[in-house]
C-alpha positions as CSV (number, residue, x, y, z in Angstrom):
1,X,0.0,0.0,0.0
2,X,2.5,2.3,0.6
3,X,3.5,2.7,-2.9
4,X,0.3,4.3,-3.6
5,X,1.1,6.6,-1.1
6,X,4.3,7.7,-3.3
7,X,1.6,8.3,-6.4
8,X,1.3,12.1,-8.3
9,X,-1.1,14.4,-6.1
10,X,-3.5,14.5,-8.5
11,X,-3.5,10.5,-9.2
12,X,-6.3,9.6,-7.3
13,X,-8.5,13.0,-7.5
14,X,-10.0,13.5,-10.8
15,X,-13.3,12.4,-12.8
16,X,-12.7,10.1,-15.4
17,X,-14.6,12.0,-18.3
18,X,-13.3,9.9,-21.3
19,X,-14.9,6.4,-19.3
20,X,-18.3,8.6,-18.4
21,X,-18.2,9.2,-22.4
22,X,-17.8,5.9,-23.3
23,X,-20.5,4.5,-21.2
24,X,-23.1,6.7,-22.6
25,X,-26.5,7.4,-21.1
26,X,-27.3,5.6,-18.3
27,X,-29.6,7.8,-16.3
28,X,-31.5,6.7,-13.8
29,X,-29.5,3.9,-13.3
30,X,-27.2,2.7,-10.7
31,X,-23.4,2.5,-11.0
32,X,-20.8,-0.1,-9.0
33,X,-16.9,1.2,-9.3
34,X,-13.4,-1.0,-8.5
35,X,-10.8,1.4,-7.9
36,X,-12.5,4.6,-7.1
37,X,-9.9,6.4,-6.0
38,X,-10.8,9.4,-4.4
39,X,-14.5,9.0,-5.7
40,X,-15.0,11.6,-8.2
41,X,-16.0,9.8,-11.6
42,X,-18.9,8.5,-9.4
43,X,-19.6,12.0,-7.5
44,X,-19.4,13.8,-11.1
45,X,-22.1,10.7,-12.7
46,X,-24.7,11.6,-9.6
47,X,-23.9,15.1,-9.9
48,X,-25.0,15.7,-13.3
49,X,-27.7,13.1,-13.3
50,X,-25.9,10.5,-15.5
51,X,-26.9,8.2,-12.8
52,X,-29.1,7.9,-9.8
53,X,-27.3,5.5,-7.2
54,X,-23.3,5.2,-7.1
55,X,-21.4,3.1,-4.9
56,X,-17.4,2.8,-4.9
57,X,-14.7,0.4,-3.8
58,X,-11.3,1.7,-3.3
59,X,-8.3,-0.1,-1.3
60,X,-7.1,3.0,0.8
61,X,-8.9,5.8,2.8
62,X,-7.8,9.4,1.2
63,X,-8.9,12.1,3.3
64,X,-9.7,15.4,1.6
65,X,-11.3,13.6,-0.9
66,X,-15.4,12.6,-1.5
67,X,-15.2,9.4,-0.2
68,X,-17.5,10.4,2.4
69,X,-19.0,12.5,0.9
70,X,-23.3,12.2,0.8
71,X,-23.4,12.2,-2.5
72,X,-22.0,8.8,-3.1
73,X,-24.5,6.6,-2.0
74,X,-22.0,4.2,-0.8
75,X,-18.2,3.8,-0.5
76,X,-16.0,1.2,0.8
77,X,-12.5,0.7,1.8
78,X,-11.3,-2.8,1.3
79,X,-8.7,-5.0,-1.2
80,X,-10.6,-6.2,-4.7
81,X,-8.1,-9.3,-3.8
82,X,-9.7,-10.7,-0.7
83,X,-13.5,-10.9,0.6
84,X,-15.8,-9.1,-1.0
85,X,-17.9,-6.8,1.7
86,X,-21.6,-7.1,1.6
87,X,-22.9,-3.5,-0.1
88,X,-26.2,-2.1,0.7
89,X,-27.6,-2.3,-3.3
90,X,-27.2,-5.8,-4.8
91,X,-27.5,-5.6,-8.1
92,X,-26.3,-2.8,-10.1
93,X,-26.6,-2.0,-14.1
94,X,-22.8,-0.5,-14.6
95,X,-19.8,-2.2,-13.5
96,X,-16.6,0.3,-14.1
97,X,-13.3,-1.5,-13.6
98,X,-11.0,2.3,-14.6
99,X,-7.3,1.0,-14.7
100,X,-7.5,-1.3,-11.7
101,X,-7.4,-4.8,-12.9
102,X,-3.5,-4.1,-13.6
103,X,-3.0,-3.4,-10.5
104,X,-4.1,-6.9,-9.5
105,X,-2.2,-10.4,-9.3
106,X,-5.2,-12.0,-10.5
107,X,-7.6,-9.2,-12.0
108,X,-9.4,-11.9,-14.3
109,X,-10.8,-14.1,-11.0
110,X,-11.5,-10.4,-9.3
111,X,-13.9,-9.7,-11.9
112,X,-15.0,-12.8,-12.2
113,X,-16.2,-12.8,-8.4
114,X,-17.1,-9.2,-8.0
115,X,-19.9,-9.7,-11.4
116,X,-22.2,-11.2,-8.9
117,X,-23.1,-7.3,-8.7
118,X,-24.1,-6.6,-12.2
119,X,-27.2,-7.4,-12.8
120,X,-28.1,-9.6,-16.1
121,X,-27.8,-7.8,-19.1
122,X,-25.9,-4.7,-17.1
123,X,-22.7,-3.4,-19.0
124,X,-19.2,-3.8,-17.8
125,X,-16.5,-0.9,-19.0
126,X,-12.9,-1.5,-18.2
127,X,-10.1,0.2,-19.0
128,X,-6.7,-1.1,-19.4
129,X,-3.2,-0.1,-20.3
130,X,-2.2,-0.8,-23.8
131,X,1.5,-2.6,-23.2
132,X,1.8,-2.0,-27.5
133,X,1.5,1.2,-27.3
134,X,4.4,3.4,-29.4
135,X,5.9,5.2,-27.0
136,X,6.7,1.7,-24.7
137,X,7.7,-0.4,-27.5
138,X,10.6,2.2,-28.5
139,X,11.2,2.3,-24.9
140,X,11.8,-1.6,-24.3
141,X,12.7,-2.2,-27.6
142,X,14.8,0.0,-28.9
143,X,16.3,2.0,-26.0
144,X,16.4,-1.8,-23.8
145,X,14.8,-0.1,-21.0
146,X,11.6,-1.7,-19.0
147,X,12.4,1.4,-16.4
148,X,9.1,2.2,-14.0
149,X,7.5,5.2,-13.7
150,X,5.4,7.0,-11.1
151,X,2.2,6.2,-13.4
152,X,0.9,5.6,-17.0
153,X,1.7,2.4,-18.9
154,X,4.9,1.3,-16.7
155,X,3.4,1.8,-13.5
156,X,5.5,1.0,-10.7
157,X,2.2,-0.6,-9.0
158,X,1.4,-2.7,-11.8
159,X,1.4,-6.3,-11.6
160,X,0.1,-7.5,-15.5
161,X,0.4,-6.1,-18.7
162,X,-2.2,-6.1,-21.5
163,X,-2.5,-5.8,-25.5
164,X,-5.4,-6.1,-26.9
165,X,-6.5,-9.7,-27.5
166,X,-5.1,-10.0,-23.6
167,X,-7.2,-7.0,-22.5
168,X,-10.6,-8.9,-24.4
169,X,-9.9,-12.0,-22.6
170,X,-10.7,-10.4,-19.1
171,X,-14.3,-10.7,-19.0
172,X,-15.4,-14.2,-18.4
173,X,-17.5,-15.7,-21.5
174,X,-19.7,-17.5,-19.3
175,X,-20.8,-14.7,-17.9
176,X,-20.6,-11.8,-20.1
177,X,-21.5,-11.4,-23.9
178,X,-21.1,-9.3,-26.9
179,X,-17.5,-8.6,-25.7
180,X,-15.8,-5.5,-27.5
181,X,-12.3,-3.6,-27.0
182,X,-12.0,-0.3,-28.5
183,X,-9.4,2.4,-28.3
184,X,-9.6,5.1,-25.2
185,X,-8.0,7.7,-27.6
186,X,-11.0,8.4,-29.2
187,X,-12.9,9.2,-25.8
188,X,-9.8,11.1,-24.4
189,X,-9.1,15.2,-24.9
190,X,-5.6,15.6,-26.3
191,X,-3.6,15.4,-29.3
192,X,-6.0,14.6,-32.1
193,X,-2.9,13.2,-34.7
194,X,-3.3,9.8,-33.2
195,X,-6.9,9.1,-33.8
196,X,-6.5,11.3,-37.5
197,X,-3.9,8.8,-37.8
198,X,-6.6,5.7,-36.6
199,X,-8.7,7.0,-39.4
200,X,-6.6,7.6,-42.3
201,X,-5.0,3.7,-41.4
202,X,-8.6,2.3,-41.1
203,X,-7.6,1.2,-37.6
204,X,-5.0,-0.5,-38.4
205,X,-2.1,1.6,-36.1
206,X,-4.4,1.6,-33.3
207,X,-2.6,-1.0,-31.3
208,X,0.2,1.7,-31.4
209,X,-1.5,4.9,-31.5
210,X,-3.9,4.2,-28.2
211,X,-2.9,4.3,-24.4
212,X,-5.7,2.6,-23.2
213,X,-8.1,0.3,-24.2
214,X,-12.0,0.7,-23.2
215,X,-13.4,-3.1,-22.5
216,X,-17.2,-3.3,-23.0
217,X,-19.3,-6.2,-21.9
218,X,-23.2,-7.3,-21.0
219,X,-23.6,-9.8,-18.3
220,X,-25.7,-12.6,-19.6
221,X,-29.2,-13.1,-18.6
């Protein structure tokens, strides 16, 4: 735990906007989030009305934050890894997973045991570190260097690395269906040469171009 103590100030207080675009409307429905960090994709979702009951899960208590805050309807402190605490709403219609499952020894049995509070046909979005991305391939490649950082791809705190065929075989089959990976780039404010490039290659470059993969799923009936 303590090298998440060592993370950027800002690393574990800011709204994921990019994964509330990906997942569309969903109002008046009820999201469940792994890794919450400090709480404020969830508080920015109630906020605007993009959903009407949040709950989040995060592995360490960060004061100053809205963890506690009353407009998350629930928040609890506890490791993804081990048990999984008994929340107050049992069946939610979003599941976000926003770059957690890296973090994890074994993220694919995590999800696999924490779907039991998605309800049938409710939509998984996860998002996930693209190991193939440019930038890291010169880096290892290239340069020879697999050096750590503070955050982004070569996390210091990561445990597993993902491409994209790796990244689409996290959801379980038995229990989720029309599984879909598609490049966070497009979702994400930034430099728009990479998903120009994305176009003008038909796709082709996006296992380069893109930092992150978005994972969509729906849990089977």
């Amino acid at each position: 735990m303590e090298s998440y103590l060592n993370k950027p100030s800002d690393y574990f207080e800011h709204a994921r906007m990019d994964v509330l675009r990906c997942l569309g409307s969903v109002e008046g429905k009820s999201i469940l989030e792994l890794g919450a960090g400090g709480g404020y994709t969830l508080a920015h979702a109630k906020t605007v009305g993009k959903a009407a009951y949040v709950a989040g899960v995060e592995l360490m208590n960060l004061e100053g934050t809205v963890q506690q805050k009353e407009i998350l309807d629930e928040f609890h402190i506890c490791d993804l890894s081990m048990g999984i605490p008994s929340l107050k709403c049992k069946a939610f219609d979003v599941l976000l997973c926003p770059d957690v499952l890296e973090h994890l020894a074994e993220p694919w049995d995590v999800l696999r045991r924490w779907s039991v509070y998605l309800k049938p046909g409710g939509r998984l979005l996860i998002s996930i570190p693209n190991i193939r991305e440019i930038s890291v391939l010169w880096k290892i490649a290239v340069r020879g260097d697999f050096g750590y950082t503070p955050d982004g791809i070569l996390d210091h705190t990561h445990l597993r690395f993902f491409a994209r065929r790796n990244a689409k075989g996290l959801p379980d089959p038995s229990q989720y269906e029309q599984i879909q990976v598609v490049p966070a780039m497009h979702y994400q404010q930034g430099p728009r040469f990479r998903p120009l490039f994305s176009r003008l290659s038909l796709g082709w470059a996006d296992d380069f171009l893109t930092h992150q993969w978005f994972v969509t799923a729906q849990r089977r009936s």
